[in-house]
N, C-alpha and C positions, 0 to 999 in steps of 0.2 A: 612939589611931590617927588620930583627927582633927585631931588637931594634928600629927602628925608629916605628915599631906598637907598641912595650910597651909602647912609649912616650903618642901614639894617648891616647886622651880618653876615661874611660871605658864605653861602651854602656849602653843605660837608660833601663832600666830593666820596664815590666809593673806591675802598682800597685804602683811602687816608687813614690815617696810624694817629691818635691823640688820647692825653691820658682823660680819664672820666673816673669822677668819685660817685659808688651808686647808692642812693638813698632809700630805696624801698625794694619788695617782691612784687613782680606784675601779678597779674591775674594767673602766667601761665608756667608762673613759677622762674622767668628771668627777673636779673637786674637790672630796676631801673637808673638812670642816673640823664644829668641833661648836658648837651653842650651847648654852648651857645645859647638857651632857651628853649632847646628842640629837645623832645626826649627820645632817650637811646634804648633800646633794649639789650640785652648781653645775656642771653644764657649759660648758667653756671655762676654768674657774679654773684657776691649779697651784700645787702645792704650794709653800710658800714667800710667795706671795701675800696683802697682806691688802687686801678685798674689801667693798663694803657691796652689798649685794645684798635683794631681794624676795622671800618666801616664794611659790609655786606650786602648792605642793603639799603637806597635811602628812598624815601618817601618825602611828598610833598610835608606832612604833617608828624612823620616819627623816622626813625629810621634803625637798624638793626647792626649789631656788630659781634664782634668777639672778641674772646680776651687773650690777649699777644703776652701782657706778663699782669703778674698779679703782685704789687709794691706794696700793697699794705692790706695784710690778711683779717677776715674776720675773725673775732675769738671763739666764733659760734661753726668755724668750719671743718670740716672732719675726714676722716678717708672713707669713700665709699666701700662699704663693705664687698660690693659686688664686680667679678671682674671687668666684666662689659655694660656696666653702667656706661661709659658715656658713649656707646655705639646703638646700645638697644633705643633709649629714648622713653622706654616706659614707664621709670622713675625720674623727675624732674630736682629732686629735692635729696640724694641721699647724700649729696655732698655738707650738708646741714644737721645738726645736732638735733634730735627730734624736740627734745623741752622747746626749742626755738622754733622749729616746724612749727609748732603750736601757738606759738608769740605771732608769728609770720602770718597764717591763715587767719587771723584775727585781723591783724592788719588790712588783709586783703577785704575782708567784711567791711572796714571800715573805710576802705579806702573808697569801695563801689558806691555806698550808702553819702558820704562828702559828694558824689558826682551826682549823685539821684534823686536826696529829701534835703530841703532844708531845715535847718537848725535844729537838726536830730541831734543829738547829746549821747556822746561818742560811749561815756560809759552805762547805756543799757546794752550794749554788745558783749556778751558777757566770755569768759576765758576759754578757750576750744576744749571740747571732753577727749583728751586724747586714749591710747589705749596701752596698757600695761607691757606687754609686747608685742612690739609694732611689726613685726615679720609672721609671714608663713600665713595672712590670713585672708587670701583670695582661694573665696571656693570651687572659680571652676577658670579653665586654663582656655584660649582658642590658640592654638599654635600652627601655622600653616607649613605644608610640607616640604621639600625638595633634596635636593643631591645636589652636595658639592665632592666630586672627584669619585664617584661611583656612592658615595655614602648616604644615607637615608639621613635626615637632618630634619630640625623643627623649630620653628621659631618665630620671632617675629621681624618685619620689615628694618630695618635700621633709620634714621633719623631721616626722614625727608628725602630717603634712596630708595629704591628698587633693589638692595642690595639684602639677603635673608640671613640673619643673624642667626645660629644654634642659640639656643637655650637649652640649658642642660638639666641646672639645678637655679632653677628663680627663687630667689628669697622672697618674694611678695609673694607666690602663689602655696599654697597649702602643701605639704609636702605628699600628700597623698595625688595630688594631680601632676605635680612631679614625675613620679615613682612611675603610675600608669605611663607617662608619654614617652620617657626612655624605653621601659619595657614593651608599647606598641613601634615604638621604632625600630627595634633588633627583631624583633616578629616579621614587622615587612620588611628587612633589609632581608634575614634570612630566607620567606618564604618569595622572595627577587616576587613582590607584587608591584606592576607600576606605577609610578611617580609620576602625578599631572604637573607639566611644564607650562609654565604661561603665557612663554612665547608663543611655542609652536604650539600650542593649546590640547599637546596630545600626552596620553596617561589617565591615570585614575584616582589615585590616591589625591586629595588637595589640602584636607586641613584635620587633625587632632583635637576634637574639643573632649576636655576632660572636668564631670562635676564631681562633687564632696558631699556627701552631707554630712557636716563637720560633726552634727552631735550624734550619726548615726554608721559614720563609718562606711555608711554606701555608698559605691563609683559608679559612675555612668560614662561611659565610653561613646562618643558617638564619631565617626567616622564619617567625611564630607569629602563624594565621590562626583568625579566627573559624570560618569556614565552610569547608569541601573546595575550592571554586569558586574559582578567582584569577584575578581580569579581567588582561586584558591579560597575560596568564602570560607568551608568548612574546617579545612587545615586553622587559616586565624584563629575561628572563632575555639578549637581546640586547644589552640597555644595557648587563647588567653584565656582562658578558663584554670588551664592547672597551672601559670605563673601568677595570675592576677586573682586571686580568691572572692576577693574584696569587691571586683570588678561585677555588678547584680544588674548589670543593663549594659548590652551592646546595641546601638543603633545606626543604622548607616541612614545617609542622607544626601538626596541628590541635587548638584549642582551643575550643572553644565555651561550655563551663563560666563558669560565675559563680563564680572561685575567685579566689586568689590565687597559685596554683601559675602556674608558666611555661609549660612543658609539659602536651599533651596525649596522648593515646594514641599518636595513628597520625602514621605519618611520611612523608613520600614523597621521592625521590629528584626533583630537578626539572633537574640539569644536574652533570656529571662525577661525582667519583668520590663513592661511599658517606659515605668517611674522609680525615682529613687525616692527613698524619704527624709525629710527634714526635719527640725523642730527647732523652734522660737518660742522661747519661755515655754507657756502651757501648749501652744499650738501647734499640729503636725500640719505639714505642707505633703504632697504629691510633687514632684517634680516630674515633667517632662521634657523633651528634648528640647524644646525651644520655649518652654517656659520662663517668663523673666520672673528671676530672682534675684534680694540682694546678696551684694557679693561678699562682704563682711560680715557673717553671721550674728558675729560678738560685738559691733559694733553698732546694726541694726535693733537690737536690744536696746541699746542705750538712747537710741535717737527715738523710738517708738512711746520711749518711755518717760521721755519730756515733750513730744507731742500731748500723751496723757497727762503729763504734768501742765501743760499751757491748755487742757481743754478744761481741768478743774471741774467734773461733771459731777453729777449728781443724784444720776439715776433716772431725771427727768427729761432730759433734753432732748430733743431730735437731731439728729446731726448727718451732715451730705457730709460723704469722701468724696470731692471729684476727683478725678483723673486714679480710681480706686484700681487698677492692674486688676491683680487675681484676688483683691479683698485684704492685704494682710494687717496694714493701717489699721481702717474698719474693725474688723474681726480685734484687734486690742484693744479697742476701746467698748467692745458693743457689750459686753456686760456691765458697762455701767453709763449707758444712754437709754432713753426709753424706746427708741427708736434708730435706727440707721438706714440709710439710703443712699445708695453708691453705684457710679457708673463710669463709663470708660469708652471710648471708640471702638475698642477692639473686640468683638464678640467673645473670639474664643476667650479672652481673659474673663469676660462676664460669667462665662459658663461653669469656668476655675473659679472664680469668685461664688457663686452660687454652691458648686459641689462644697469649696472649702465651709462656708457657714452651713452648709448642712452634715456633714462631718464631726463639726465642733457641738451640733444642738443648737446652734444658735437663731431661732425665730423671731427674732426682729428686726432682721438685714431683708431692704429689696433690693436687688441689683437689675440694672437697665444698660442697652447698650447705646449710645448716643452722647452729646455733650454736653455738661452739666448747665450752659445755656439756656439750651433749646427747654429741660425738664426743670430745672426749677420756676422759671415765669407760671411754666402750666400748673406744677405744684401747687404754686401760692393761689394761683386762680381755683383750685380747687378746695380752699381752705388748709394746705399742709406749708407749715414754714418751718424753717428751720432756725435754731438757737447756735447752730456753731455750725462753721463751713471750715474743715480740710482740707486744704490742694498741696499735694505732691506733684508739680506739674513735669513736663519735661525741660531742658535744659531752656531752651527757647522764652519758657515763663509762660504766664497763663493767656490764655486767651484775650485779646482785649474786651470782646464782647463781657466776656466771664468776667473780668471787671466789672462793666458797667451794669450787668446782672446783682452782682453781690452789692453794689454801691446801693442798687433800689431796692434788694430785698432785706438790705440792711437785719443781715443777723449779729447777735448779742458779740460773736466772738469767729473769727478767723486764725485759723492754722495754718500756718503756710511752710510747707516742708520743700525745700528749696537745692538743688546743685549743681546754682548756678549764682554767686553773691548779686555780678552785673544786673540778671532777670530779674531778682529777690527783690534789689531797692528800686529799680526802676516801675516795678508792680508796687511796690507801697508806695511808690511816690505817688502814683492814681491813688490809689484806697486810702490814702494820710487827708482826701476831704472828708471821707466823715470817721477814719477809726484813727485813735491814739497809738502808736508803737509803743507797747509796752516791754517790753524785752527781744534780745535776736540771738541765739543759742547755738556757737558755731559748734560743728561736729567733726571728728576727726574720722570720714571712713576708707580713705583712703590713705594707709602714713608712706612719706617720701616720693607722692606726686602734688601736684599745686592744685588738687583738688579741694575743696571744702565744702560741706553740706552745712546747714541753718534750719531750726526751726527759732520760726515768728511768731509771737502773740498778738496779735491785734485787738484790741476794743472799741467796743462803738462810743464815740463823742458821746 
């Protein structure tokens, strides 16, 4: 035994300098590559590349580095358009040409799916829907506040620091939430309202969150305050009125907590309406302050629309959304099910979901608050079953219970809207004993982070 560990090779030591050729994109948008058998990861590499880089970090099972010089370039590698791409952290990928983004996220679909099913047959994973211009399409901004050297600044954290980056003008966020956050910034610099410090925990102002609704041109301002109290309320809300036109919703929001969450409990309404408005294909949404919406409007479109393409209805079918948010899944498919039934944990989202299908007309949606678990068994006991099951779950994956639910009430067909590949194939490798993978649909909603969304079709053996 002792001499078969002298054979093994000697552990990478951190700070060691050695070159590394990288063969793939991880999950999280690094290079992978191995040395010795161990694999490395390298943020910024890509595959194709070879690399001599510095250990950072080593683990029993992987270990992490960086890249000291780069010998042999990819053909697919580009200049980041952006100037503080590599200190922000929130694009992982602009250094990549997007056609190849596209190649890359595929890969990574396939890469999770090799670790989680066997003998899936690589090409039902079919080519990422990317999107025609990949910038400017995040609809709503959270930028946290501070002062560097008296000046009002917003931005976001910088790469694994505590260190608060400006952003000025983000190419991934819509230019309209942009526009609002500079202009809410020279409003509180000029009208000197203070600035919450996180150290000393003392100020008021913490964070700028700014929505779009991209087809309707409405902003929602909302303002995330340490304390109730907001100096100078009136003066602001004056400023932004006649520079911000656009701006149809001011809302402050209170946070006082030592966390790291955005939001706090209470909300208050400080100038026009509650909600902004939105619209998805036929459907108007309501927005409110903390309502989840997707972020890629134009892109949400497309994913919605091969979810309907993999539920191939007919007008007949009964069909569960789990994990249904404010309905909006549901609501594009219920004109052509004969039925829908949709629920959620989260009440207030039930509530949205309920106003939204009555908004539209839509009388054949029930919405319940609880987990799709606990109501389907009761369902079937009642005589109601379902033909197709929906889950959009969260990153985490569905519930495991929720598996073995859908395993015994074995409906015709499962949807599985996914954004997360790793949860995606590890859930189908439960559900592949009794449905066949029939196709896996990666989606492009995030371009120039190592994000990738998926819809699955499932059928039943």
């Amino acid at each position: 035994m002792s001499q078969k560990q002298n054979v093994q090779s000697p552990k990478l030591e951190l700070g060691q300098t050695f070159p590394l050729t990288i063969k793939r994109l991880g999950i999280n948008g690094e290079g992978v590559g191995y040395f010795k058998r161990q694999v490395v990861f390298v943020p910024g590499a890509l595959p194709g590349e070879e690399v001599v880089v510095e250990a950072t970090k080593v683990h029993p099972k992987f270990s992490e580095a960086k890249i000291k010089k780069v010998r042999k370039k990819s053909e697919h590698r580009v200049q980041p358009p952006c100037p503080i791409y590599d200190q922000c952290g929130g694009c992982q990928l602009q250094h990549l040409d997007y056609n190849q983004q596209l190649k890359e996220k595929r890969d990574i679909v396939v890469q999770a799916f090799e670790r989680y099913v066997k003998n899936l047959n690589p090409s039902i994973i079919k080519d990422t829907i990317g999107m025609d211009n990949p910038w400017n399409y995040r609809n709503k901004s959270q930028f946290q506040v501070g002062l560097n050297n008296q000046k009002v600044i917003a931005g976001l954290y910088g790469l694994n620091s505590h260190h608060l980056i400006d952003i000025s003008d983000c190419m991934v966020q819509h230019q309209a939430t942009n526009k609002v956050t500079q202009v809410v910034k020279t409003i509180l610099q000029e009208l000197n309202i203070s600035i919450y410090n996180e150290k000393s925990r003392k100020g008021i102002i913490r964070t700028i969150v700014t929505r779009v609704g991209v087809e309707t041109g409405e902003v929602q301002l909302v303002l995330i305050t340490a304390k109730t109290e907001l100096p100078r309320k009136e003066q602001f809300i004056t400023e932004v009125k006649k520079r911000l036109p656009e701006v149809k919703s001011i809302v402050q929001n209170i946070n006082g907590n030592k966390t790291s969450l955005i939001f706090g409990d209470e909300t208050k309404r400080l100038h026009g309406k509650e909600v902004i408005q939105e619209n998805l294909g036929d459907l108007q949404f309501e927005l409110s302050a903390r309502a989840f919406f997707q972020l890629n409007p134009h892109q949400t479109v497309k994913l919605y629309d091969e979810v309907k393409k993999a539920a191939r209805l007919t007008g007949k079918e009964k069909l569960v959304d789990a994990y249904c948010g404010v309905g909006t899944i549901g609501l594009w498919l219920a004109k052509e099910a004969s039925e829908i039934r949709g629920m959620d944990t989260i009440s207030e989202s039930i509530e949205d979901a309920k106003k939204n299908a009555k908004n539209h007309g839509i009388s054949n949606a029930l919405y319940v608050t609880g987990k799709a678990e606990q109501w389907l068994p009761k369902w079937v006991k009642e005589g109601w079953k379902p033909d197709v099951i929906v889950v959009d779950p969260p990153r985490t994956g569905c519930d495991d219970q929720l598996l073995q639910t859908i395993l015994k009430v074995k409906p015709k067909k499962v949807v599985y809207v996914s954004c997360n590949p790793s949860t995606l194939a590890k859930d189908i490798g439960v559900l592949s004993k009794s449905y066949n993978v029939s196709y896996i649909q990666p989606v492009d909603m995030f371009p120039h982070t190592a994000h990738v969304e998926a819809v699955a079709l499932l059928e039943l053996k």
